[in-house]
TIDO-192423 format. One record per residue: x, y negated, z negated of N, C-alpha, C in turn. Coordinates in steps of 0.02 Angstrom, whole numbers, padded with zeros to 5 digits, always signed. Last residue first. Layout:
XYZXYZXYZ/...
END
This chain:
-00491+00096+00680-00490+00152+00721-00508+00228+00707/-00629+00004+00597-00563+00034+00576-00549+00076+00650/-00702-00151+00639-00699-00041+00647-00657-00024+00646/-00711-00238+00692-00716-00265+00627-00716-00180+00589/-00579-00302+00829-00626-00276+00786-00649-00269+00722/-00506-00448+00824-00559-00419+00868-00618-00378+00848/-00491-00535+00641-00489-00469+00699-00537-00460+00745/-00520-00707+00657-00536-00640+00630-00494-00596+00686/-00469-00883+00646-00469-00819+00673-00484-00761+00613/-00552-01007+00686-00541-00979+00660-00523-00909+00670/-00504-01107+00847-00562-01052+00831-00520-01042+00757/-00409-01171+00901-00463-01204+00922-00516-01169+00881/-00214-01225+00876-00299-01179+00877-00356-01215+00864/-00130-01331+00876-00160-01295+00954-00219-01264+00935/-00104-01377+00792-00070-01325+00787-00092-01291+00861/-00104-01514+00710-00109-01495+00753-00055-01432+00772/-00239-01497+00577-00142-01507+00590-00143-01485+00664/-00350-01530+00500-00344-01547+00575-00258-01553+00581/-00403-01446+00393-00361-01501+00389-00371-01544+00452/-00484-01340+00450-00512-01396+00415-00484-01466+00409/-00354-01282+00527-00441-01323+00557-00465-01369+00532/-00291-01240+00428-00239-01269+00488-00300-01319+00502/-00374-01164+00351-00329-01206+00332-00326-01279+00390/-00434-01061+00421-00474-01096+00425-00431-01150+00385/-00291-00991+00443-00307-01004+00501-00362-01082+00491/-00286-00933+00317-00230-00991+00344-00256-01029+00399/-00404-00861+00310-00394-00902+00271-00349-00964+00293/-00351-00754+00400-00407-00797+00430-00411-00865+00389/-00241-00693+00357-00238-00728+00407-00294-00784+00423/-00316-00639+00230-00265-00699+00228-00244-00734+00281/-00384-00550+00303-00431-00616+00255-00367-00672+00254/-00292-00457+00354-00327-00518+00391-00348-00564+00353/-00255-00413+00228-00196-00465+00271-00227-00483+00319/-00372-00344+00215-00325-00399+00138-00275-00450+00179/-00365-00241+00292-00401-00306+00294-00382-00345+00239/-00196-00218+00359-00249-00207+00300-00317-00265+00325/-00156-00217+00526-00136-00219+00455-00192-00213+00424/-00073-00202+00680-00121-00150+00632-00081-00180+00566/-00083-00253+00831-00037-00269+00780-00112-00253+00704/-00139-00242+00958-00104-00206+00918-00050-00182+00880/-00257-00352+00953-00200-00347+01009-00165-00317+00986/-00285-00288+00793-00306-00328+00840-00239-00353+00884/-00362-00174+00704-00296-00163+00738-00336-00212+00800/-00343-00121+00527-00386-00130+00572-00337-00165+00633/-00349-00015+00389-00326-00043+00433-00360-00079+00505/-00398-00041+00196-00413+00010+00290-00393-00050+00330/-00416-00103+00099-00346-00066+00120-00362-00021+00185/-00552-00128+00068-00477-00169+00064-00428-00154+00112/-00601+00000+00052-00622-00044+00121-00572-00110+00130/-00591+00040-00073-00563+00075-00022-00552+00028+00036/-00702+00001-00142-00615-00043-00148-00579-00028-00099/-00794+00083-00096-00799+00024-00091-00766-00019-00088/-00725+00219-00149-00745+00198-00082-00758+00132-00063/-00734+00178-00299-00659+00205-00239-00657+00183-00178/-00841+00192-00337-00811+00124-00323-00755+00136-00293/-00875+00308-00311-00911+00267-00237-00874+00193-00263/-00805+00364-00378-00804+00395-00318-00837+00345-00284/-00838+00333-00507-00792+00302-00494-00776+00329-00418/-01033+00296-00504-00966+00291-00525-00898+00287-00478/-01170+00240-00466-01094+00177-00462-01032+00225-00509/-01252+00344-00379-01217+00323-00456-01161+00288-00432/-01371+00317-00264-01302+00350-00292-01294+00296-00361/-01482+00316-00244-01484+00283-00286-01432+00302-00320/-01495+00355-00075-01485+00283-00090-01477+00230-00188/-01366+00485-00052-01446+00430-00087-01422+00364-00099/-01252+00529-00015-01279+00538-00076-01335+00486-00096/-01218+00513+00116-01197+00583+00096-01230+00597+00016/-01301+00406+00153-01323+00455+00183-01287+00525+00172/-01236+00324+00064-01302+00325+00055-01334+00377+00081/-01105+00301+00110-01115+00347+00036-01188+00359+00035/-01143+00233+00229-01083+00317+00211-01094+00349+00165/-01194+00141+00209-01217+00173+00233-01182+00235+00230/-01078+00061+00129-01123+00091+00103-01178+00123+00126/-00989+00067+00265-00963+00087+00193-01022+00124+00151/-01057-00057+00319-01024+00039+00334-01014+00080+00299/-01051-00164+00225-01120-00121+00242-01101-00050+00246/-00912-00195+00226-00911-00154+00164-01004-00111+00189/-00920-00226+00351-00873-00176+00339-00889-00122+00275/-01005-00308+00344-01028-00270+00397-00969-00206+00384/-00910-00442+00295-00970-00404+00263-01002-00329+00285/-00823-00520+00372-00814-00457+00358-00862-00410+00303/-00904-00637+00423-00893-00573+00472-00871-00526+00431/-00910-00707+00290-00980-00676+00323-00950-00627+00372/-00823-00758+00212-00820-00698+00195-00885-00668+00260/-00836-00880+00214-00773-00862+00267-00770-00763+00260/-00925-00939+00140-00932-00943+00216-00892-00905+00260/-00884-00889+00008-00966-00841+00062-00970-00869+00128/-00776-00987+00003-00763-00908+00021-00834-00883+00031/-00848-01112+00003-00793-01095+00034-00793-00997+00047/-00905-01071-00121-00958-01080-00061-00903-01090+00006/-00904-01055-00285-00877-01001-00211-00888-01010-00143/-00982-01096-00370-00915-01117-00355-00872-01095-00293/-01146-01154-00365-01087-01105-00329-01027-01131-00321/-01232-01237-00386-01203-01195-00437-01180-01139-00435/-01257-01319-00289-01221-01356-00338-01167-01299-00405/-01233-01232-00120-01272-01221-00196-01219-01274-00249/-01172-01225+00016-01180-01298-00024-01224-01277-00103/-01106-01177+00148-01127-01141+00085-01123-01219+00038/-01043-01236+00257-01111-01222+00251-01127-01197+00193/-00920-01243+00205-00935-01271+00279-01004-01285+00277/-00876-01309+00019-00900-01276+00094-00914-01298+00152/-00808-01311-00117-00801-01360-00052-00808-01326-00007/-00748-01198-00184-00791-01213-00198-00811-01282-00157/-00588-01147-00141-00653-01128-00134-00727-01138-00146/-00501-01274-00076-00539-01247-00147-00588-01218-00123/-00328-01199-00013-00422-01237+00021-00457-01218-00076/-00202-01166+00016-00219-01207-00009-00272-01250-00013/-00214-01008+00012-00202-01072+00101-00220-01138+00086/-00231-00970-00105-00149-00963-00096-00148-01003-00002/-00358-01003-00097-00325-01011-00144-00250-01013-00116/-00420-00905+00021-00414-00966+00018-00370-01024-00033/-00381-00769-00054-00335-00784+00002-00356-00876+00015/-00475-00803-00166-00393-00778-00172-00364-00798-00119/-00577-00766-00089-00580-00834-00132-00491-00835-00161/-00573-00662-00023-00592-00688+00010-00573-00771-00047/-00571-00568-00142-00501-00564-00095-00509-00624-00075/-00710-00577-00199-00651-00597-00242-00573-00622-00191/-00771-00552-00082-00784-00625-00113-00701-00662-00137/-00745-00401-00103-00730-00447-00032-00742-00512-00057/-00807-00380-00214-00752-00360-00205-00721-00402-00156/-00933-00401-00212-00902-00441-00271-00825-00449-00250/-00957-00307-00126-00959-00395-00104-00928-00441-00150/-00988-00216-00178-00937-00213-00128-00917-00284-00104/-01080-00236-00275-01005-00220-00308-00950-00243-00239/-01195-00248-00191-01152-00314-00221-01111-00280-00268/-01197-00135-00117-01187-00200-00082-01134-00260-00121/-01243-00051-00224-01184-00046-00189-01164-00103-00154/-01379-00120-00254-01320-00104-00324-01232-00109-00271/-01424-00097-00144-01435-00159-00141-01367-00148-00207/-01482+00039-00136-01421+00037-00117-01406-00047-00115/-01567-00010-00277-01575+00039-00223-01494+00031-00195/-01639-00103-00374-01608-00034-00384-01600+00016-00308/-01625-00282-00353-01652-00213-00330-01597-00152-00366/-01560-00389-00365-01572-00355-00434-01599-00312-00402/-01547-00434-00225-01475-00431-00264-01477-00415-00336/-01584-00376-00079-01605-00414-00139-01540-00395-00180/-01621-00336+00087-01564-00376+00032-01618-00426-00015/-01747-00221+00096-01757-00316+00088-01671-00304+00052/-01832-00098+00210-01767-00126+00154-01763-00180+00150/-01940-00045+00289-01957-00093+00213-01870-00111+00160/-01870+00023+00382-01902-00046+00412-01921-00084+00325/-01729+00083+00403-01794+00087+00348-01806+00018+00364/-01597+00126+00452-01648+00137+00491-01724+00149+00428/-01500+00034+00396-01504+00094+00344-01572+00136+00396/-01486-00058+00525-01439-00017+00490-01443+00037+00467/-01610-00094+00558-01558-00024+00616-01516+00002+00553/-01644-00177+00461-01677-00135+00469-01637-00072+00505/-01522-00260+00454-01543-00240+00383-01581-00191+00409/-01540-00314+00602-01473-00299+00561-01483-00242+00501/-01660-00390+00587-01647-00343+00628-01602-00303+00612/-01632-00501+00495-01664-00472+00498-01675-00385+00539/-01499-00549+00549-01486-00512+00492-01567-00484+00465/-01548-00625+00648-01497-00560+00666-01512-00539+00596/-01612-00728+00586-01636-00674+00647-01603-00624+00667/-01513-00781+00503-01570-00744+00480-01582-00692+00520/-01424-00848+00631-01415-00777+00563-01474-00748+00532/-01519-00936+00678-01489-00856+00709-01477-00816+00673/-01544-01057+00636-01530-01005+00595-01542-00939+00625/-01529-01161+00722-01624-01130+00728-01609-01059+00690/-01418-01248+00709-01465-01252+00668-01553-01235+00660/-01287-01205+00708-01336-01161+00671-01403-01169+00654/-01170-01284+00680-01215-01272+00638-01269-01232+00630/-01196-01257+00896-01160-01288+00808-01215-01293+00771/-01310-01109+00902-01249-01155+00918-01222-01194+00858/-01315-00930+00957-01276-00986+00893-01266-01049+00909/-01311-00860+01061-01372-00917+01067-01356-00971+00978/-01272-00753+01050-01223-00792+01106-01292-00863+01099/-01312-00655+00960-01241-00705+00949-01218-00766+00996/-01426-00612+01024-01430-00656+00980-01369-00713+00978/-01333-00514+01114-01383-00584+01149-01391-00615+01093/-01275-00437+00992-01244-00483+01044-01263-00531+01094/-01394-00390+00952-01384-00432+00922-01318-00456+00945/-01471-00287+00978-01479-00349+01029-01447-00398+00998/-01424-00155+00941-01505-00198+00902-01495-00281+00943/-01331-00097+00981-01307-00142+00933-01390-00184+00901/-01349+00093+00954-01362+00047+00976-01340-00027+00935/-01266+00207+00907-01250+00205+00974-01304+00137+01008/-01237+00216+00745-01310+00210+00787-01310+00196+00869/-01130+00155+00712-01149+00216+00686-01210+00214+00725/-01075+00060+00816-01031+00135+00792-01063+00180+00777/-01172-00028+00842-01155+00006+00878-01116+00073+00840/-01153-00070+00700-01231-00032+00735-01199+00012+00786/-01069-00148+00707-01053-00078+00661-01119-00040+00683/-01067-00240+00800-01019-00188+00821-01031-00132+00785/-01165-00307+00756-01171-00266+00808-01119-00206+00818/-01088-00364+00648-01142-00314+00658-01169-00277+00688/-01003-00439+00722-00973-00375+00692-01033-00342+00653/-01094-00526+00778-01067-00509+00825-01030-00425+00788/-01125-00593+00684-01174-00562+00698-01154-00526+00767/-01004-00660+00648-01016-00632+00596-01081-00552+00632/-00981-00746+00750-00919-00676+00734-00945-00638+00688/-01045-00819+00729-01059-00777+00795-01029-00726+00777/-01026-00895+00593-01090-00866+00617-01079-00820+00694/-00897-00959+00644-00909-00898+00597-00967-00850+00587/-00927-01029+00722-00874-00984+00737-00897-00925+00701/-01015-01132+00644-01044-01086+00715-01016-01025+00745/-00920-01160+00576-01008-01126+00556-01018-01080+00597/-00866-01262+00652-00820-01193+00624-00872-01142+00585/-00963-01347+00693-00922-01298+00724-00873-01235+00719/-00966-01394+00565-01019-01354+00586-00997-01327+00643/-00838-01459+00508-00895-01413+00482-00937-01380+00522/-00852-01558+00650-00787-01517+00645-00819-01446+00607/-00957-01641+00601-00959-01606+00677-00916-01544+00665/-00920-01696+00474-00954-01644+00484-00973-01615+00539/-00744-01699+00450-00802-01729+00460-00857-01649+00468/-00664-01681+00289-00698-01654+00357-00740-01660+00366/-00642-01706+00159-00653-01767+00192-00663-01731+00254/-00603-01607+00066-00653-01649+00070-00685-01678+00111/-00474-01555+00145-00546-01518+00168-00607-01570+00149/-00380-01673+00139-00405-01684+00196-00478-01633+00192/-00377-01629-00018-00406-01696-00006-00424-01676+00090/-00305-01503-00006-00374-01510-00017-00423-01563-00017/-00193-01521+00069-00256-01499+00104-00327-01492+00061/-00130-01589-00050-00159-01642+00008-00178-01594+00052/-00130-01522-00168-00155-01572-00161-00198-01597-00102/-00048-01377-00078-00139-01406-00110-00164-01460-00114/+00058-01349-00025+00005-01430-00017-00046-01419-00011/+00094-01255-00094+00137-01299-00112+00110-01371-00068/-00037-01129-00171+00018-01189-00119+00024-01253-00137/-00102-01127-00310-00049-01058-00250-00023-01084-00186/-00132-01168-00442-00071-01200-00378-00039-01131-00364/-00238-01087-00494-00262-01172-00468-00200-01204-00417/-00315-00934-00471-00253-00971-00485-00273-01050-00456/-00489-00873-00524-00439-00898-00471-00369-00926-00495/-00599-00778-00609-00543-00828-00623-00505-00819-00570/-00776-00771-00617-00731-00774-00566-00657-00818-00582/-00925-00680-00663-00901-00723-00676-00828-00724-00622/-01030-00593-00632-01041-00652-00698-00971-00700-00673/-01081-00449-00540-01013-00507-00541-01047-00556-00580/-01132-00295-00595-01156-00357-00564-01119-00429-00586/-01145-00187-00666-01075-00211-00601-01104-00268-00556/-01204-00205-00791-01231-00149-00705-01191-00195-00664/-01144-00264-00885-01155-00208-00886-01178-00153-00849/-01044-00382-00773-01107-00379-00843-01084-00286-00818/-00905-00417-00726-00939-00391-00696-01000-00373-00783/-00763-00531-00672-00776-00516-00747-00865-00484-00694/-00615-00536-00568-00691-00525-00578-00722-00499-00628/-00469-00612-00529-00526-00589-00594-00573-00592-00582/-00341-00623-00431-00405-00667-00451-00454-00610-00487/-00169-00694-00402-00217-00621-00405-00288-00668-00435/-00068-00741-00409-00098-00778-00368-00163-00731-00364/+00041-00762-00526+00059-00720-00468+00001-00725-00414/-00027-00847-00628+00056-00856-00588+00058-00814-00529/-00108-00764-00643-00134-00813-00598-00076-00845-00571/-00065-00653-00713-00104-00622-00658-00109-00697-00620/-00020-00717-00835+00034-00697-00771-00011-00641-00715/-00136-00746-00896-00082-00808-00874-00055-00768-00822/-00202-00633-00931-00211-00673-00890-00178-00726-00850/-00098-00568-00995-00119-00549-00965-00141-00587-00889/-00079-00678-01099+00007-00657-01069-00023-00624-00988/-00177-00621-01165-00202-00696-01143-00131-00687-01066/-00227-00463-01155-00206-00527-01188-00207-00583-01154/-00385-00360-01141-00312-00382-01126-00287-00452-01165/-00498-00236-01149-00455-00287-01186-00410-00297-01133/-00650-00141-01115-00581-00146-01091-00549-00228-01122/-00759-00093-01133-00703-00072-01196-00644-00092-01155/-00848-00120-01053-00879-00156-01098-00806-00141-01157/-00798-00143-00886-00813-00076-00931-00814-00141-01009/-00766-00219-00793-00840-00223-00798-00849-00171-00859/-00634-00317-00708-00656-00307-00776-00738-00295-00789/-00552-00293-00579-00609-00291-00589-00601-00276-00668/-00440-00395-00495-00424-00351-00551-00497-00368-00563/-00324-00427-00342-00404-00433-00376-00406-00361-00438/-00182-00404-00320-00231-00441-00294-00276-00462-00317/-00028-00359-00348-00094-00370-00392-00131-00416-00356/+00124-00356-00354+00066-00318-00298-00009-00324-00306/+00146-00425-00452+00143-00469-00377+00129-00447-00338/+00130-00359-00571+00099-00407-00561+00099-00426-00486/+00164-00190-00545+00200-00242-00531+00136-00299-00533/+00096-00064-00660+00066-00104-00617+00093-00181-00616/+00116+00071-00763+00116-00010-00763+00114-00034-00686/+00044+00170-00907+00045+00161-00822+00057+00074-00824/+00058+00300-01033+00047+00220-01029+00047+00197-00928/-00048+00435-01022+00029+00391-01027-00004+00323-00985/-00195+00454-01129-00164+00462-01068-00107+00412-01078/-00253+00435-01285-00241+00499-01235-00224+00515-01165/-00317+00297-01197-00310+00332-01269-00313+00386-01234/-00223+00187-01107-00287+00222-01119-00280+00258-01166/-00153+00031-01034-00146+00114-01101-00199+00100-01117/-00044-00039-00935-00122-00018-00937-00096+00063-00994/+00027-00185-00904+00051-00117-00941-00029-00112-00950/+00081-00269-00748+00029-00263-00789+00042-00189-00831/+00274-00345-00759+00222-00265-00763+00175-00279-00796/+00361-00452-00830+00300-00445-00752+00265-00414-00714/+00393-00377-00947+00421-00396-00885+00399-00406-00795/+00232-00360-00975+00289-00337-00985+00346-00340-00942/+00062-00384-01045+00096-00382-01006+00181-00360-01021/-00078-00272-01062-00049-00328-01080+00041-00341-01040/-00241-00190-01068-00208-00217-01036-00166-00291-01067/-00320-00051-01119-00302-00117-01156-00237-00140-01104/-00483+00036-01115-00411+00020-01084-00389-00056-01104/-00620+00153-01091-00578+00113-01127-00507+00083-01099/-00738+00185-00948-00710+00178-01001-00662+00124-01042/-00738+00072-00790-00754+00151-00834-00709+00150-00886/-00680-00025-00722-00758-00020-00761-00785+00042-00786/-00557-00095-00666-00571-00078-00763-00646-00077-00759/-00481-00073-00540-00541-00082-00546-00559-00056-00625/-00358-00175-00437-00374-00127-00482-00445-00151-00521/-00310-00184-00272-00365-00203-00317-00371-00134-00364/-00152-00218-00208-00202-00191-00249-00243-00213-00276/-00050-00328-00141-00143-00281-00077-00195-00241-00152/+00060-00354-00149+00004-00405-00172-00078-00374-00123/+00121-00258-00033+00129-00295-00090+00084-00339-00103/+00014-00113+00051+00072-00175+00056+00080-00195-00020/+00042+00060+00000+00000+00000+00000+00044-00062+00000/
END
């Protein structure tokens, strides 16, 4: 696994996490102690109700640029610690993101919105030999968005997928809706990390504007790769119900989706190292540096090989 690619996941049982020459030190009762390089440390899930760490803990998870997902008692995300100086021109890309005009915003909406309903299709296509028309949809996005295509795709989208015309994304449902948002907690977390270290605040959006969302930067930049973690939970759903158990086999699978490769003009890396590509990419834009690019970039595909 690359460096700075692990997501470790504390939501089963006991475990006391503290630190040690820049080794996360993890001890469980009745198992050897295990340590974990801080700077391979990406995203660290805290949801098991017996898990401790020290403060040494926290501090040197954010020195190193990794980001905390605190999760209630049904793995449902509460809460989110980011690092505050993971580049060296934060300051001043974060003053120019303020200040982007809003033509610029909604064009990069629009990027993101096509790409987004565009890698839906693609995952339809994979598992269902149809995309549900949602490459004609994509091509009718325009800036901003503003006759909300996405809906209209993601109506259609939600139904081919799990092929159940009464499934609603809801986010307290008991159904495979549980899997969604662990897997999302997961992708958010990377997704708000990699903007962090491209010196963007994640909470200053293109389109995501809730007063009482700190994250609205990263749910914008997180939308094409959503369709990954969906795959995912159509996998477990159809080898084990839709009211599989969140244990540690389907959070495996879900973290799993980090670390699958994906291969554009073919050059094959993690999705952890696209998010970061794409992150830099929506950097360069927001700012306006002139760098020549015109598009945010994602991977071609959004389908592992």
């Amino acid at each position: 696994m690359p460096a700075a690619d692990r997501v470790l996941d504390f939501s089963l049982g006991q475990a006391h996490l503290s630190m040690r020459y820049e080794q996360l030190v993890v001890r469980r009762d009745g198992l050897p102690e295990t340590t974990v390089p801080m700077a391979e440390t990406a995203v660290v899930i805290m949801a098991s109700r017996e898990v401790t760490c020290t403060l040494s803990v926290l501090d040197g998870l954010m020195r190193h640029g990794a980001a905390i997902v605190v999760c209630n008692a049904t793995m449902l995300p509460t809460g989110m610690m980011l690092p505050i100086a993971a580049h060296t021109l934060q300051t001043q890309r974060i003053i120019a993101q303020t200040l982007a005009p809003l033509p610029l915003r909604k064009r990069l909406w629009q990027q993101i919105v096509k790409r987004k309903i565009l890698a839906q299709a693609e995952m339809l296509q994979t598992l269902h030999e149809d995309d549900g028309d949602l490459v004609v949809l994509a091509e009718r996005v325009r800036s901003g968005d503003p006759t909300n295509v996405e809906s209209t795709a993601a109506q259609r989208y939600w139904q081919c997928l799990f092929r159940d015309p009464d499934f609603r994304r809801r986010r307290d449902a008991e159904d495979q809706n549980r899997l969604l948002n662990y897997g999302y907690a997961v992708l958010r977390a990377a997704v708000a990390r990699a903007l962090c270290a491209a010196g963007l605040h994640p909470s200053v959006g293109l389109h995501h504007h809730g007063r009482n969302n700190a994250y609205c930067l990263a749910d914008d930049l997180m939308e094409p790769y959503r369709p990954m973690i969906d795959g995912e939970v159509f996998a477990i759903v159809a080898e084990r119900g839709k009211d599989a158990p969140m244990d540690g086999s389907t959070k495996a699978a879900l973290v799993g989706v980090m670390h699958r490769r994906l291969v554009h003009r073919g050059e094959k890396r993690t999705v952890m190292e696209w998010i970061s590509r794409s992150a830099a990419s929506l950097a360069r834009l927001v700012c306006r540096e002139e760098t020549g690019e015109k598009s945010v970039f994602f991977p071609k595909t959004m389908v592992p090989p």
